[in-house]
N, C-alpha and C positions, 0 to 999 in steps of 0.2 A: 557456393555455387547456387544453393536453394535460393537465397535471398537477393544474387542476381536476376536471378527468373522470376522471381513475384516483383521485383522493383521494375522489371519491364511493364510488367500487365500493367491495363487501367480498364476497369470492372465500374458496372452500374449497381451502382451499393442496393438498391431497394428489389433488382430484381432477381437478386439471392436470395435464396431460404432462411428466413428469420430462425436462429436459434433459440436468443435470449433476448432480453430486453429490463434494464434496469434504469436509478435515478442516471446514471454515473456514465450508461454505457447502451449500446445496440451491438449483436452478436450476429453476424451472419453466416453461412455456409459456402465458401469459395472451394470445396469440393468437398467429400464427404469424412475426412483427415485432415481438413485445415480450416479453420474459422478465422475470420477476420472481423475485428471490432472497430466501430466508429464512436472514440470517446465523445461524452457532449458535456457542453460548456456549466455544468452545476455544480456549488460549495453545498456540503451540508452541516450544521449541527446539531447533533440532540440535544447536549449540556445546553444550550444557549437559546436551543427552539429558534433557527434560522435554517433558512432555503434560498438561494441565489444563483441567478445566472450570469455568469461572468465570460461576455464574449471572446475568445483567442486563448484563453486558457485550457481548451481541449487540444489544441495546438501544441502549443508549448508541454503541454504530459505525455502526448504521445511520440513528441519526440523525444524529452526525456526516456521514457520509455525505453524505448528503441538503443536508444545510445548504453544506456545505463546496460541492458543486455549485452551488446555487442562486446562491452570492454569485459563483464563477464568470460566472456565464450574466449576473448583474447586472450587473458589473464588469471587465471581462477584463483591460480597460487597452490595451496596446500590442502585445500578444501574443495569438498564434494560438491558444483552446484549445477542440481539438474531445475531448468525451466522449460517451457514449452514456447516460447518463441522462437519465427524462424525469419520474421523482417516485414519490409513495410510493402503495402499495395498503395499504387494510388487509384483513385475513384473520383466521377463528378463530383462526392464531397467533402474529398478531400484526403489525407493521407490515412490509411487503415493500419491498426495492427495484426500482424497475422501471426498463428501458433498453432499447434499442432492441436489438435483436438483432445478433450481431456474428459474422463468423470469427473463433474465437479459434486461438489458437498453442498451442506447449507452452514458451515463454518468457517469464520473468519480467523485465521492465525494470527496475534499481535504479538510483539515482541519490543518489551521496554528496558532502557538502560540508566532511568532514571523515575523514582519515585513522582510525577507528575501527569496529568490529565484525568480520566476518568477514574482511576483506585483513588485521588483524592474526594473524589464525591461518596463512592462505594465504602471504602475504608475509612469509617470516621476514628479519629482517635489514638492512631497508631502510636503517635509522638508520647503517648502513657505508657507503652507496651516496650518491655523489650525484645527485641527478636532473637534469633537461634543461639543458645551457648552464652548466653547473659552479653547481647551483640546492644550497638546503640537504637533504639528505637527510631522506626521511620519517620522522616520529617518531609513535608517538599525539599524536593530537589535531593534527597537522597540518593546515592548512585549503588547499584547494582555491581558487585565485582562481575556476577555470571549475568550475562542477560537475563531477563525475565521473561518467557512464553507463558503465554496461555493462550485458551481458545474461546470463543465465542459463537453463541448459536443467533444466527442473523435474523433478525425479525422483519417484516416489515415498515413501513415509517407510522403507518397506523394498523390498528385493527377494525376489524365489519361494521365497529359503531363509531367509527371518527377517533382512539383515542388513542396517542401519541404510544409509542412502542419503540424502549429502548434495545441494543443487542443485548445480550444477557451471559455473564461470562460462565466456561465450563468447568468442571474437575476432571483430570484424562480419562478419568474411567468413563464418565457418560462421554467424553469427546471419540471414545474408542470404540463406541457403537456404530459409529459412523464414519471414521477412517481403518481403513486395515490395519496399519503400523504406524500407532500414535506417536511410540518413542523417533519412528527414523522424522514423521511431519517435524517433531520438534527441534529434532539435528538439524534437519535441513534450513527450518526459520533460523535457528541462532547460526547459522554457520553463513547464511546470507547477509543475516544482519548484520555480523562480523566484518564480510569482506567490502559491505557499504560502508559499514562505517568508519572502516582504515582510508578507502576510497577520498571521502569526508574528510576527513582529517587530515589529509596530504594537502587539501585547501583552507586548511585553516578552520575547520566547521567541525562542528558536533551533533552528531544522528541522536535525536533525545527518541522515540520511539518511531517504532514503525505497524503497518498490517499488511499480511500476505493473505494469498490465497494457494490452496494446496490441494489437490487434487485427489480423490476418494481412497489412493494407494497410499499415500503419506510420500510419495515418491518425487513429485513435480510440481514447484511452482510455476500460475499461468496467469493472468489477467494482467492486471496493469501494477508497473510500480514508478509511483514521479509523486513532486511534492504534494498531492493530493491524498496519500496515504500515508503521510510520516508526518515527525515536527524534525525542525532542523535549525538551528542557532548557531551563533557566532560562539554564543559560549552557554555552558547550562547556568541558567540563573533567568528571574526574571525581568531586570533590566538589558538581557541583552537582546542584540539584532535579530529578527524571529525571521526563516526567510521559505515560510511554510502558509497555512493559514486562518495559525493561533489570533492574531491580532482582527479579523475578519470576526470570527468567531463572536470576541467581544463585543464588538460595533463596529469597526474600520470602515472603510471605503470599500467596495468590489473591485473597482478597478486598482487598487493597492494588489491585491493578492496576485492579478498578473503580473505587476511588475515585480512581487516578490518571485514568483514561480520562472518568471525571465531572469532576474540575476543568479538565481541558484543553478540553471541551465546552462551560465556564463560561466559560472564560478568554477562550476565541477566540469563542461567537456569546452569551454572556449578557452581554455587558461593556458 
């Protein structure tokens, strides 16, 4: 019924109350319990030290988006998943996401199901080591029985004298200074992760990792989730079909990454 009523409205985005404003996103105030976000069209990478603007792909994630919630809220299945979305506004610029208003943190939740992206820069040398209980040592592309969370304290892209500023990953105890109930934040990421990546996989595709955002109670996930925040392949390995924007990263083309961000859109809700 909510998301009737806000998909009537059409609101002048700029003469809301600015909440937030980041590389990724604009936050505004559509009352004082609902914010609505205007995605914009930026890839970023640290690894790779790239920045791009890729027009229609703020499009395509917020639909994403949207979709990806609603099948949520249909289906949850057996699992707990609280988000803070409640549906789309439109605005002269264009479709908004909107969500309940939230405490947010300055921590980013990621959740991986395979030994690949940034632990292989962080973690040199694994493939020496063995892991728990004389286990096989990590290698790329090592797969994870239990997802992997952790958390990250978000830095900006630079610091006051120009110089590049990666996230910096946490251990839960400093992550629990800052979230109330670090352990339910953690439930909640792997138990979303979960029912994405079943989702995925009914299409043939495999969720290689993701990041959430969780709200200061450990209670709600809120921002945005579309392939702007994950990796997602045909299969884990790195010859196969990438349909995220690993290949981007490298060197690709810009306009590759919408069309990867449009089939994956196809894939998972036109199918």
């Amino acid at each position: 019924m909510l998301e009737q009523v806000l998909c009537s409205l059409s609101v002048t985005f700029n003469e809301l109350k600015l909440l937030a404003v980041g590389e990724s996103k604009e936050v505004r105030l559509l009352t004082p319990r609902i914010a609505v976000a205007k995605l914009l069209p930026s890839v970023y990478s640290f690894t790779n030290n790239r920045y791009g603007i890729v027009p229609g792909t703020e499009r395509v994630r917020t639909k994403f988006c949207a979709e990806l919630f609603r099948a949520m809220t249909r289906r949850p299945g057996p699992r707990h998943l609280s988000n803070a979305f409640l549906g789309l506004v439109d605005s002269d610029q264009g479709l908004l996401l909107a969500e309940h208003v939230v405490t947010p943190g300055n921590l980013e939740v990621r959740v991986k199901r395979y030994h690949i992206g940034s632990p292989l820069h962080r973690y040199r040398y694994t493939e020496a080591h063995e892991t728990a209980f004389g286990g096989t040592p990590l290698a790329r592309w090592s797969r994870f029985e239990t997802p992997v969370v952790c958390f990250d304290w978000r830095n900006p892209l630079e610091d006051e004298h120009g110089k590049r500023l990666a996230d910096e990953p946490l251990s839960d105890d400093y992550a629990s200074i800052w979230i109330d109930d670090c352990a339910r934040a953690k439930q909640l990421a792997r138990d979303t992760f979960g029912w994405i990546e079943e989702l995925f996989a009914e299409r043939g595709l495999q969720l290689i990792d993701i990041c959430f955002f969780i709200d200061r109670t450990g209670s709600v996930i809120f921002g945005e989730i579309s392939p702007d925040c994950m990796r997602v392949r045909s299969r884990a390995a790195d010859d196969s079909e990438a349909l995220d924007k690993d290949q981007w990263r490298s060197g690709g083309e810009p306009a590759a990454v919408l069309d990867r961000y449009e089939k994956l859109y196809q894939i998972i809700f036109a199918s």
